[in-house]
N, C-alpha and C positions, 0 to 999 in steps of 0.2 A: 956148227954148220947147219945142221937141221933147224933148228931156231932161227936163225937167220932165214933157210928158203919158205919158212912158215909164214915169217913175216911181209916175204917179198910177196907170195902168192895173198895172203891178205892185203896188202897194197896193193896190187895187180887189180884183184876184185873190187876193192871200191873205185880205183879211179874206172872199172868197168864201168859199174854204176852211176858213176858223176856222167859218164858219156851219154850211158844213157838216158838219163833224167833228162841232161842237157837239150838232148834231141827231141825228148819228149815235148821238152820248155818250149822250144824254138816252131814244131808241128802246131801246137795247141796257140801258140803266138798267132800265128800264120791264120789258123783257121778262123779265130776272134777278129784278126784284121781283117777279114772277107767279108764275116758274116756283118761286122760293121758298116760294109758299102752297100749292104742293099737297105733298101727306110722303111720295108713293108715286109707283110708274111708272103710266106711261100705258097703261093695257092696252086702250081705246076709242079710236075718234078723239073729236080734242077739235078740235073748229070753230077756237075762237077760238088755239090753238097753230099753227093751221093758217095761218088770217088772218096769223099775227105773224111766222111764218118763209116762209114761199112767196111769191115774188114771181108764179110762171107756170109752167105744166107745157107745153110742145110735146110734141108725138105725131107723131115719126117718122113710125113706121109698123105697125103691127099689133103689131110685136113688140117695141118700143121708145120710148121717151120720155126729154125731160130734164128734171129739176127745178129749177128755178132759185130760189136764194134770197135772200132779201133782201138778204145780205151781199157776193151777185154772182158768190157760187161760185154750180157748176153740177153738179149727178150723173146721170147715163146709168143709165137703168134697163130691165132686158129684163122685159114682162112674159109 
């Protein structure tokens, strides 16, 4: 019986993971569809590019912050 709920909770976690790839798939679809409709660079901020790639900005310190983005990288910025 314990081999068996070993195996469920293993099952359980991957198809966790199928979901979430899934959604990941389906986000990063959506975003590539967007950025496809514009024909030029960004020379303005754009709100909603903003919303689609940022997860959170932390503020060090006067001199510094990190950007964190949706995908879970992270970049260090001096300002």
């Amino acid at each position: 019986m314990e081999r068996y709920e070993a195996a469920q909770n293993g099952i359980a976690k991957i198809n966790d993971k199928m979901l979430e790839r899934t959604a990941k798939r389906e986000k990063i679809t959506r975003f590539l569809a967007n950025m496809k409709c514009h024909d030029k660079l960004f020379t303005e901020f754009d709100e909603k590019l903003w919303l689609a790639t940022v997860d959170s900005v932390t503020v060090h310190s006067e001199s510094e912050m990190a950007v964190t983005f949706k995908d879970g990288s992270e970049v260090t910025v001096e300002i």
